[in-house]
C-alpha positions in Angstrom: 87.8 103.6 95.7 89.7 108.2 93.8 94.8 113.7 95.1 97.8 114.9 96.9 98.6 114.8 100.4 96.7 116.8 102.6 95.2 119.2 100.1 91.5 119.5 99.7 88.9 120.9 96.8 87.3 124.5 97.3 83.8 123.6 97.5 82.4 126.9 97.7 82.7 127.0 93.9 81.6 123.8 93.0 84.8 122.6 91.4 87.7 121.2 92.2 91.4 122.7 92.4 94.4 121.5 91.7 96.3 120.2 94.5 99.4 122.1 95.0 101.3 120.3 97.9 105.1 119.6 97.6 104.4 117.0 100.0 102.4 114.7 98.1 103.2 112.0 95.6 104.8 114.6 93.4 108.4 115.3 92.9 107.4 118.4 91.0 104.0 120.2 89.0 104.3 121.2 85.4 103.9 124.7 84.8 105.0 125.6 81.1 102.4 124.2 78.4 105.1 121.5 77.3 106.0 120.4 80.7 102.2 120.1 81.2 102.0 117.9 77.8 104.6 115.4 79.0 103.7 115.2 82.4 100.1 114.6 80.8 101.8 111.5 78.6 103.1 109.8 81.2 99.8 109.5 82.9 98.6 108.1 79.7 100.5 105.8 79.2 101.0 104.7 82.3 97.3 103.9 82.6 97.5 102.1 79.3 100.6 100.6 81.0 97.8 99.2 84.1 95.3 97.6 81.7 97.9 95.2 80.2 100.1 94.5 83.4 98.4 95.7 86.6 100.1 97.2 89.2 102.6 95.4 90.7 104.1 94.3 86.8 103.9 97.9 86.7 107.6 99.9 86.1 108.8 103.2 85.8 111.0 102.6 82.8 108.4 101.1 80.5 106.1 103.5 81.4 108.4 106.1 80.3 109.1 103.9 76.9 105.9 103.7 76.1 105.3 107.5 76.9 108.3 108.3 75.0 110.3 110.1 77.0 113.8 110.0 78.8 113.4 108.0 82.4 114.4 111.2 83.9 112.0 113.3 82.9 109.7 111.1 84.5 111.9 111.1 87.4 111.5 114.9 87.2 108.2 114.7 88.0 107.5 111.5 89.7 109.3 109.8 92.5 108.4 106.3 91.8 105.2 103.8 91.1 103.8 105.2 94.4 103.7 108.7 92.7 102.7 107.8 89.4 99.4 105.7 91.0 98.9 108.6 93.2 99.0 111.1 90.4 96.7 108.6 88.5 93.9 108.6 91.5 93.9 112.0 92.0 93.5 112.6 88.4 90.7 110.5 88.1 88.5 112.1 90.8 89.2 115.3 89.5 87.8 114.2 86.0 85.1 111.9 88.2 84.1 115.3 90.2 84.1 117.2 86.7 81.8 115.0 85.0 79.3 114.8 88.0 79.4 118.7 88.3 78.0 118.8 84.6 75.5 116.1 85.6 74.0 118.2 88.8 74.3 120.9 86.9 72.3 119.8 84.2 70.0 117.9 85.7 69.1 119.6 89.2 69.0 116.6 91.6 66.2 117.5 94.4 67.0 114.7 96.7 69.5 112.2 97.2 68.4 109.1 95.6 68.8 110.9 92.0 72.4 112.0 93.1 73.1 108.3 93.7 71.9 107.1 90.1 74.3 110.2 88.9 77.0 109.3 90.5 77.3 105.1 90.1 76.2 106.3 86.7 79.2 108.3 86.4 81.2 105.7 87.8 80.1 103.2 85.9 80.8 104.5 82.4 84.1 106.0 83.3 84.9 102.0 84.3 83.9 101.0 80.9 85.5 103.8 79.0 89.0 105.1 81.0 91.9 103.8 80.4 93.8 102.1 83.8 90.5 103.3 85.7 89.5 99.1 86.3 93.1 99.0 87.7 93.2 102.4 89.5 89.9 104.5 90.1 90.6 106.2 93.0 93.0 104.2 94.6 94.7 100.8 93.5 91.5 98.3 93.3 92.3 95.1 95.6 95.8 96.6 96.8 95.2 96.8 100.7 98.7 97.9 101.5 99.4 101.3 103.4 100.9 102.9 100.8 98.3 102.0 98.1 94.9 103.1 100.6 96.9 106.8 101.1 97.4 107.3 97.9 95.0 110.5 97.9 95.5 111.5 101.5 98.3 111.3 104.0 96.1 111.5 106.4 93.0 110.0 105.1 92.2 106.0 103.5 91.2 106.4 100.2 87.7 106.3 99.8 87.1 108.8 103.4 89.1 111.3 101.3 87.3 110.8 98.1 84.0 111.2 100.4 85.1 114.3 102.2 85.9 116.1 98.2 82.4 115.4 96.8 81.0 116.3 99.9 80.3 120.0 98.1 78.3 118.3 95.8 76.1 116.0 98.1 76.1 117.7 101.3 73.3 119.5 100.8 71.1 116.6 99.9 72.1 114.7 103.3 69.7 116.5 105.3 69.9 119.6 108.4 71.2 117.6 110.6 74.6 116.8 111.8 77.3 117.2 109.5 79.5 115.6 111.3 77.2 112.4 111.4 76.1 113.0 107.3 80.3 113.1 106.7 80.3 109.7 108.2 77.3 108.3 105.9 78.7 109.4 102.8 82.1 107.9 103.8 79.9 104.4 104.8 78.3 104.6 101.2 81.3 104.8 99.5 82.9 101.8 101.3 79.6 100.2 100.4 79.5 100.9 96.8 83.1 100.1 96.6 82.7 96.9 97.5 79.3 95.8 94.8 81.0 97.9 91.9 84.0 95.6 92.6 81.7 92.5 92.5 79.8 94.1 89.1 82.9 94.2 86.9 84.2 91.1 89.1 81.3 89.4 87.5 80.8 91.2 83.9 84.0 93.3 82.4 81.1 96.0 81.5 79.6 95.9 84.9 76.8 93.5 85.8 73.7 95.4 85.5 71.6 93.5 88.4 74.4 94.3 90.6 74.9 97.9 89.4 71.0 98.4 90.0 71.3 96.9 93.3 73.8 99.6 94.6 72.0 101.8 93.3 69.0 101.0 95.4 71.5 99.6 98.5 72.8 103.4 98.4 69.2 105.1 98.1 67.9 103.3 101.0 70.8 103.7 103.6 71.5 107.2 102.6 67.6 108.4 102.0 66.5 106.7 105.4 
């Protein structure tokens, strides 16, 4: 699998907030509404950009063609591919996180096997509906290269960091026990549902629905044992 450098959600609140460190991918953060707007277009485009090209067709000055703007107002923002994908990831969990919130939120989830459908749910129809997201989820899908597995953590691979930001959401369903242990589960789920999500849309563009089901019941088992 899908933020900036070494920053982490507040999971107190059950959201997630917007990373802030000058250290990440980022050159720069919009602040002022139209700043916010163009920074906003290039990410667009620039996942409209992935579904036709992939990654490594992927360029700084067509993005910023296609998202109309000058290249250096891209370059105000962005230091290169690296940032944009990074930018891309992190934006995606954040709208990943947001939708499962609403989910658990409406739905109550008492135990962890209905988290699980929630989330591959989730994950699913953002796959089938997001722009780029086949391309970049959380992290540049089949790109194995140091760069590309830290794109939402200096310090972390990919999918550990995306396990240790939705762990405000599914923590609680892990059990008493150790945390430290739990932590460790949830980052072994996500490697394994990585890797059958990547088969299902291998297989089927929409996601083949035997496979979906069967990380859905992979997932159930290892984490409700």
């Amino acid at each position: 699998m899908l933020g900036l450098a070494n920053v982490h959600p507040i999971r107190q609140s059950g959201t997630m907030q917007a990373p802030t460190d000058p250290s990440g991918p980022l050159r720069r953060r919009p602040v002022q509404q139209r700043s916010r707007e163009r920074f906003d277009r290039i990410l667009d485009a620039c996942a409209r950009l992935l579904d036709e090209v992939g990654y490594t067709a992927l360029t700084t000055k067509e993005v910023a063609r296609r998202a109309e703007v000058p290249i250096g107002t891209l370059y105000q923002f962005f230091p290169g591919v690296d940032g944009l994908l990074g930018a891309l990831a992190e934006r995606n969990l954040g709208h990943f996180a947001h939708r499962l919130t609403r989910r658990v939120e409406a739905e109550r989830p008492r135990h962890i096997g209905a988290m699980v459908d929630l989330a591959i749910e989730e994950y699913v129809a953002m796959r089938r509906a997001v722009p780029g997201f086949g391309v970049v989820d959380f992290g540049a899908i089949g790109r194995e290269d140091p760069r590309s597995i830290h794109l939402l953590d200096a310090a972390l691979e990919n999918n550990a960091a995306v396990a240790d930001r939705l762990w405000f959401l599914v923590g609680g369903l892990l059990g008493d026990g150790d945390q430290a242990a739990a932590r460790v589960r949830l980052h072994v789920a996500l490697e394994s549902a990585d890797a059958v999500l990547r088969l299902a849309f291998r297989r089927d563009p929409e996601g083949d629905p035997v496979l979906i089901a069967e990380c859905k019941r992979l997932l159930r088992g290892y984490l409700g044992d």
